[in-house]
N, C-alpha and C positions, 0 to 999 in steps of 0.2 A: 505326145502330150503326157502319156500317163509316166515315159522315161523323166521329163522334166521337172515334174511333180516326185517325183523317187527321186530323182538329184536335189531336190529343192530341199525334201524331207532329209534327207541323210547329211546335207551341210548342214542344215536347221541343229537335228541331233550331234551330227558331228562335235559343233561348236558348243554344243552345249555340253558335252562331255569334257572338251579339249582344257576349258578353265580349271575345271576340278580334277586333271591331270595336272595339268601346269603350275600349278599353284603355290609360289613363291614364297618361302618364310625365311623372312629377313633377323636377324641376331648379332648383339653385337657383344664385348665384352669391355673391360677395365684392367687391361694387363698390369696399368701402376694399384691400381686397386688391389686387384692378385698377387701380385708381387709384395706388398705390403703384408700381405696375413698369411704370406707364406712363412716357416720357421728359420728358411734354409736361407732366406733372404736377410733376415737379423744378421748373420754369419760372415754374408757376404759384406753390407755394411762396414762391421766393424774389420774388418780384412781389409776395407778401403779404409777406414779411419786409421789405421794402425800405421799402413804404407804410406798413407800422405799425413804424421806427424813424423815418421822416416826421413822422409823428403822437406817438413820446414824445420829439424834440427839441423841437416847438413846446409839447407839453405841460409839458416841462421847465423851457422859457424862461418859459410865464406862471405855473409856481410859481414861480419864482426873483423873477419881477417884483412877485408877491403877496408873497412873503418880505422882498422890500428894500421895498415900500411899506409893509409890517408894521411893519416897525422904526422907519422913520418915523416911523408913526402914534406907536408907545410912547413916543419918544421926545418927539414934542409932546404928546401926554397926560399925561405925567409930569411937563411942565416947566407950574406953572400960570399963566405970564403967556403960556399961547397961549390964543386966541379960541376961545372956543365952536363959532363958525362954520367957522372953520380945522379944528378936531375934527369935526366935523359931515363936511364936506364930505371929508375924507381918510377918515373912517367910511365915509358912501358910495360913494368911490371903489373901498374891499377889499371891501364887497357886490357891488360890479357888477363887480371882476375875480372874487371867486369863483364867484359866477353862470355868469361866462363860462368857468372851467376847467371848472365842472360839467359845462355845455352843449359842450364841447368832446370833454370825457370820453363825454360819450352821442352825441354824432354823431360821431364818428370810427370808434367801436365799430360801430354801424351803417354807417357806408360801408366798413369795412373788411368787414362780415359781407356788402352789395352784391357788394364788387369781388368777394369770393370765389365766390358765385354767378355771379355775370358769369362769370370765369374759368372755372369750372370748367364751366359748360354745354356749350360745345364735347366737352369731354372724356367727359363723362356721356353726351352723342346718340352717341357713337361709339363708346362701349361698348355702347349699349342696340342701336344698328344691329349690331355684331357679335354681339349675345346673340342678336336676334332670327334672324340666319344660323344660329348655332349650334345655336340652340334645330330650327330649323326640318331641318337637314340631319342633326339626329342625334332626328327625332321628337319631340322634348319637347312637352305640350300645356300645362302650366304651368312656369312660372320664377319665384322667385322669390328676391329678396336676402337676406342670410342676417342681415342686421339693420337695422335701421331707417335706418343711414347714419350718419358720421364718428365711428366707434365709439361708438354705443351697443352695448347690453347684446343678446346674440344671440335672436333668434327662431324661431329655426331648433333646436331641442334635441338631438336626434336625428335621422340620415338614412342613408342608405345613402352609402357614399363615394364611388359613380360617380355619385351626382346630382348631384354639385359640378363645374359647369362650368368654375367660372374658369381653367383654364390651356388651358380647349379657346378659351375667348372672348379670353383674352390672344396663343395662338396664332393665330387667325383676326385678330389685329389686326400680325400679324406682329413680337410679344415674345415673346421665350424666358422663358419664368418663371425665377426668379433662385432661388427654393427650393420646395418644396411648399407648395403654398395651407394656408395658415393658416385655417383655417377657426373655428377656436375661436379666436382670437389677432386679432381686426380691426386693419388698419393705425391708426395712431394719427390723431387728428385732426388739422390745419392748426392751427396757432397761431393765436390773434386777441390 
């Protein structure tokens, strides 16, 4: 009996210590938020602005050159003492420049979606090294971002307002946040 009553008593205590061990604090952050009031992110911006008016001058130039070999073409198609062959081979010629603005069109987009990755890694470790400070000096045992990334749609619905780290993670990276974390409001995405 008195064993039973010791075992009763020590799960009893047990458990009532085991919460205030365990005890869960949840955090999230605003990486497009962060990203935004970082200095180093201005930089990268305009780095992508820069290489993707790069990419619609030359895109420009091979519609322009499509446009003037177009006219061409009409012009000796309409006129019927040109050759067959003469038609033929200027037909070909506007296949393989359109071909090439297509192909131009899909890999530029893509290295321009590259560079942005490229760039923006730097910046993301250094938020995620100062989350992880954050997280750690104020207890957090989970962290999480408050949406999927470059403004999508939030996942985060409801929280308490002190789980929102970003202006603690922005302060540990030595920025003054510039207004209150938007937490409902994600910075806008990078242009491509």
């Amino acid at each position: 009996m008195k064993n039973k009553l010791f075992l009763a008593m020590s799960l009893v205590f047990g458990m009532a210590i085991l919460p205030a061990k365990a005890q869960v604090k949840i955090g999230f952050i605003n990486a497009d938020y962060i990203l935004s009031q970082m200095p180093e992110a201005k930089q990268v911006e305009e780095d992508l602005k820069n290489t993707q008016k790069q990419y619609e001058t030359l895109y420009q130039g091979k519609v322009k050159d499509f446009q003037d070999k177009l006219a061409v073409f009409e012009k000796l198609n309409a006129d019927p003492k040109t050759a067959d062959i003469i038609k033929q081979d200027k037909e070909k010629e506007l296949q393989n420049l359109q071909t090439s603005i297509q192909e131009f069109q899909q890999n530029s987009q893509t290295s321009l979606q590259k560079k942005q990755a490229q760039l923006l890694q730097p910046l993301l470790k250094k938020v995620e090294e100062n989350m992880h400070a954050v997280a750690a000096e104020n207890a957090y045992t989970y962290v999480f971002n408050y949406d999927a990334g470059m403004g999508t749609a939030p996942i985060l619905l409801h929280y308490p307002t002190d789980a929102n780290m970003s202006d603690l993670v922005l302060k540990k990276m030595g920025i003054t946040p510039k207004s209150a974390t938007p937490a409902a409001a994600p910075a806008a995405p990078a242009k491509k």
